[in-house]
N, C-alpha and C positions, 0 to 999 in steps of 0.2 A: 911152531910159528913159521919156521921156514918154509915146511910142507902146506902151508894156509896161502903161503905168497906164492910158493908155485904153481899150486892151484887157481889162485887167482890170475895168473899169468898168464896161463895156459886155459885158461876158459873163458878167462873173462875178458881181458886185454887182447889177448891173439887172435878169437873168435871177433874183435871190435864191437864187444859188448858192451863198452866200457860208459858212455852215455846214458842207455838204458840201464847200469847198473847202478850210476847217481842216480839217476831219475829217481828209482825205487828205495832211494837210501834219504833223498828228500823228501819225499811221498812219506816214506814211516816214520821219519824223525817230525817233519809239521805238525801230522796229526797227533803223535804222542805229545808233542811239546803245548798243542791248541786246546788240547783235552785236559792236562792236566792244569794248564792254565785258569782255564773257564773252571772246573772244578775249586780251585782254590779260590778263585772270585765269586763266587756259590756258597762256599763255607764260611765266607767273611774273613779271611787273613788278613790281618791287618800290615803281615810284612811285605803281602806281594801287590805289585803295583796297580792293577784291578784295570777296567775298563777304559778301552780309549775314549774320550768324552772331550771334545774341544768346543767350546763353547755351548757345553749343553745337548752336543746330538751325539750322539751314543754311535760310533762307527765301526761295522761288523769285522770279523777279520776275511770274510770273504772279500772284503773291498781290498787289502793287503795282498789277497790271493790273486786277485785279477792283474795286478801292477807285477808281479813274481809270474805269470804264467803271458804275461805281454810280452815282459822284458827277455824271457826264454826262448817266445816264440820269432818272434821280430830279432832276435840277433843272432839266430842261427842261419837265418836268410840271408842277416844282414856281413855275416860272416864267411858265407857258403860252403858252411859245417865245416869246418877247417878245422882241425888240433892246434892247438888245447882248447879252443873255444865251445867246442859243443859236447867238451865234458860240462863247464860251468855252466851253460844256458842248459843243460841236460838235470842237471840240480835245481837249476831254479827252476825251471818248468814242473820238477816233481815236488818242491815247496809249493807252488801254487796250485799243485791237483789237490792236496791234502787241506790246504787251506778251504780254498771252494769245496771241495766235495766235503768238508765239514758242515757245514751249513744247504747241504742239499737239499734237505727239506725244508728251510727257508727260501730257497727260490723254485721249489714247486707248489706250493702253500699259498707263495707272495703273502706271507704273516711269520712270527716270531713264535714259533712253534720248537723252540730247538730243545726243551724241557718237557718236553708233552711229547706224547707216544708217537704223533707225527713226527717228531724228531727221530725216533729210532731209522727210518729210509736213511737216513744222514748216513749210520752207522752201516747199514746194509752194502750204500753206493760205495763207500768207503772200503769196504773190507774186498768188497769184490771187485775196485782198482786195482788193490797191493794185489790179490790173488793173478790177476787179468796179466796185470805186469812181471810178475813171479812167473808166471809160465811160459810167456815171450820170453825170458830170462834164460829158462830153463832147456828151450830148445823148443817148446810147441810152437805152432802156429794155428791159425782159425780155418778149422774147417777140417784139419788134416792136409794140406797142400803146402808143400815145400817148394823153393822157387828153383832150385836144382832138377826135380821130377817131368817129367816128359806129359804134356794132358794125349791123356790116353780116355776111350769112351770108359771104362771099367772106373776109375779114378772120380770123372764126373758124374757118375753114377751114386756113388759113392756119396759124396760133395755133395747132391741133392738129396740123397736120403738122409743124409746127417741134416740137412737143412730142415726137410720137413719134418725129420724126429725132433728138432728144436723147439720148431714150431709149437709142434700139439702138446710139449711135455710145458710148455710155457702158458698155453689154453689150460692144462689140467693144474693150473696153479702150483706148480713145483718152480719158481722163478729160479733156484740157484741150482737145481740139476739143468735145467732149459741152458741157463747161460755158459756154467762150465761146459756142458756138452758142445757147445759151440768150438770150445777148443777140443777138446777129449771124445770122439766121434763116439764109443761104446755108451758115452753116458747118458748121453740124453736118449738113444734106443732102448734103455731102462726103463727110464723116465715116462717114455710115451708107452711104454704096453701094461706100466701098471697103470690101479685105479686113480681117477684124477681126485682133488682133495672138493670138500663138500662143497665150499662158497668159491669153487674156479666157474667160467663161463663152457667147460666142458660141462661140469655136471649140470646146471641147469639146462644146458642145450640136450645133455642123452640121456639123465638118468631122471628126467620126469616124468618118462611113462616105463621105467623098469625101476621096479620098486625093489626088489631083491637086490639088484647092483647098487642103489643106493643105499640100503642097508647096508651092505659090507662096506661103502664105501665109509659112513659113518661110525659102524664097526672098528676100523679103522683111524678114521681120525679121534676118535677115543682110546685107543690104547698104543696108537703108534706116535702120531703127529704131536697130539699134546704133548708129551714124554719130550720130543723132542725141540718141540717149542719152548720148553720149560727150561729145558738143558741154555738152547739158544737164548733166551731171557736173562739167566742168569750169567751165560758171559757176555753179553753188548752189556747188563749194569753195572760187571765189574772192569771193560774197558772203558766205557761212555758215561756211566754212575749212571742212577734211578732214575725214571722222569718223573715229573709231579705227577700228583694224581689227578689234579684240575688244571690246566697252564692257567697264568693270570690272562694273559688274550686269546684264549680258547673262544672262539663262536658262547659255547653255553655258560662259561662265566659271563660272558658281556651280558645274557640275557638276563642271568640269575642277578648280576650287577644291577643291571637296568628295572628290572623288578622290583627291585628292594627299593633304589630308589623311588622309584613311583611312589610304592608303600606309604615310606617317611612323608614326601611333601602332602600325599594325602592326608597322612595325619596331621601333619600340623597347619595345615590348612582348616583341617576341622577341630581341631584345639582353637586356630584363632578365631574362628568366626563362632566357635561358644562361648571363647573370653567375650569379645566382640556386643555377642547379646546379651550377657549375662549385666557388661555393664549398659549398655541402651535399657535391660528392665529395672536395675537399681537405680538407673538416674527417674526412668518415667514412675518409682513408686514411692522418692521423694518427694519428686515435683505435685503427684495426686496425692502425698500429706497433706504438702503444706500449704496448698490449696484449697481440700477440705477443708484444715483448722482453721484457715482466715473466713472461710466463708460461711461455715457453719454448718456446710452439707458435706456429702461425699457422693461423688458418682461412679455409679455402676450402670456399665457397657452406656455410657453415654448420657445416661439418662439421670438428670438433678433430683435427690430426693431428700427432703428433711432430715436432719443429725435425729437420732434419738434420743429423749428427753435425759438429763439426768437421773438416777436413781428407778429408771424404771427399769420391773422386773424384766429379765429375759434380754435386756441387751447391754451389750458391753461394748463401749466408745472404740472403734478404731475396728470391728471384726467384719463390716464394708470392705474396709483397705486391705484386712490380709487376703480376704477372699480374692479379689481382685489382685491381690499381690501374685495368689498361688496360681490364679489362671493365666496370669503371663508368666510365671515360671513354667507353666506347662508349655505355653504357646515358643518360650525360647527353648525349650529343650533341657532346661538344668533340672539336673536331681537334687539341688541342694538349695531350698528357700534360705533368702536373706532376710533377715527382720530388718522393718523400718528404724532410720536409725532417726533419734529427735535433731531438728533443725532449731530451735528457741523461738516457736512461734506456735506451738502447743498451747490453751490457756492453761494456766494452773489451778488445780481443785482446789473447791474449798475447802477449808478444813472444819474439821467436825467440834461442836462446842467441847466433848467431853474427852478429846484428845490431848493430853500434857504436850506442848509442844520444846520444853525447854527442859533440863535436867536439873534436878532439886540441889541445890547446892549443899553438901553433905559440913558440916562445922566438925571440928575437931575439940 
């Protein structure tokens, strides 16, 4: 322990790193504490407090990040970086990197993408502040220039070829050799003279008329990149957890959303208007009952024609009206004919002489 404070003493404090070294201690503790947060409000715990929500609007914690990264900024000015004061604004400015650069991919988005694979840039921006600030920490600077160092031509020489090695290793889609190389000059000269990755704007620009380079280039990102995209997947899931596989405000759920809906109101729009006609044909094949039975006739397609006599061969009273029935069931679309149902204005037959009409009363 004592050797830990020494060290600390003498690197960190005496070199008056001592700022930047809250900063970095804000910076890591936000985001672990934002993360596991949100994760438990994810899982539904019912013991941890959950979402801020005053009156119904759901307030990100980037909003919290912005008032932490104000209050840091504006009072180390307002202070003129004086001890102790720009240790504490030095803390809270790296509480509010972590905050905001948690939700990074909601303000490049401008949408609630923080569960959806858009969210993982959150985690990318994030890991490559701590690193960024870890090496400032550490002794590097950007570019390879120290402010002790004399500019000599040799140096800016230097300085511009680490610039433009930057450059092109960031065109061949390698974003995190590009950007460390910015501090660590060897790296990103790496970076630019191997092959670039298949979907960077290097390969479309040189490898579409050399077909061999892009072969190996693919070559490659099958048995190198994925391996290590895969490695890289599985640790942002187990810092950041899974994202969904669809976000609920993804672009292609709203459409998938919006589809479906459609769907439904189509349907029931065409369920109502077959209720709809189903009953307009059982009213009009009452109403052409019991207007035949008063009147004596029955009409077919408009036209009055005589009832059929009683008891003659080959017709039977009423099969005018189902004909008629069944062609307006066609004409509304239903599959399923309704029989006419009696209104009490039917005449009643007569009955037959040799008919029993009463039951024999049986004596005991």
């Amino acid at each position: 322990m004592t050797t830990l404070l020494d060290g600390y003493r003498e690197h960190i404090v005496a070199a008056h790193k001592q700022p930047l070294f809250l900063l970095l201690v804000g910076f890591i503790t936000s985001f672990v504490f934002i993360r596991f947060s949100v994760r438990m409000i994810r899982a539904q715990v019912r013991w941890w407090p959950g979402n801020v929500t005053p009156g119904g609007l759901h307030i990100h914690h980037m909003v919290f990040g912005l008032g932490f990264l104000l209050a840091g900024g504006i009072g180390v000015f307002a202070t003129y970086g004086g001890h102790p004061w720009i240790d504490w604004f030095g803390l809270l400015f790296g509480i509010g990197c972590g905050l905001v650069l948690d939700e990074f991919a909601l303000i490049l988005h401008l949408d609630d993408v923080y569960w959806g694979e858009q969210g993982r840039k959150s985690v990318d921006a994030v890991i490559f502040g701590i690193l960024f600030t870890a090496l400032l920490l550490v002794g590097y600077v950007p570019l390879g220039v120290e402010p002790a160092q004399e500019t000599r031509w040799g140096l800016l020489a230097v300085i511009s070829v680490n610039a433009l090695a930057s450059v092109i290793t960031l065109l061949k889609g390698k974003v995190w050799t590009g950007l460390l190389g910015i501090m660590v000059p060897g790296l990103s000269w790496i970076g630019a003279v191997r092959l670039a990755r298949t979907g960077s704007p290097w390969a479309r620009w040189r490898y579409a008329t050399r077909p061999r380079r892009r072969a190996r280039a693919l070559r490659r990102e099958r048995l190198l990149h994925q391996r290590a995209d895969r490695a890289r997947t599985w640790l942002f899931d187990l810092i950041a957890g899974a994202p969904d596989k669809v976000s609920a405000n993804h672009p292609a759920a709203h459409r998938v959303a919006e589809r479906m809906a459609a769907r439904a109101t189509a349907h029931l729009d065409a369920h109502a208007a077959r209720a709809l006609a189903r009953r307009s044909a059982r009213l009009a094949d009452r109403r052409s009952a019991a207007a035949g039975a008063v009147g004596g006739t029955t009409h077919t397609r408009g036209v009055a024609a005589p009832a059929p006599a009683e008891g003659a061969s080959g017709s039977t009273p009423g099969r005018s009206g189902r004909a008629q029935q069944r062609r307006r069931t066609v004409r509304a679309g239903r599959t399923r004919v309704y029989a006419v149902q009696p209104t009490g204005l039917e005449p009643r037959p007569e009955r037959h002489p040799h008919l029993r009409t009463h039951t024999r009363r049986i004596r005991r």
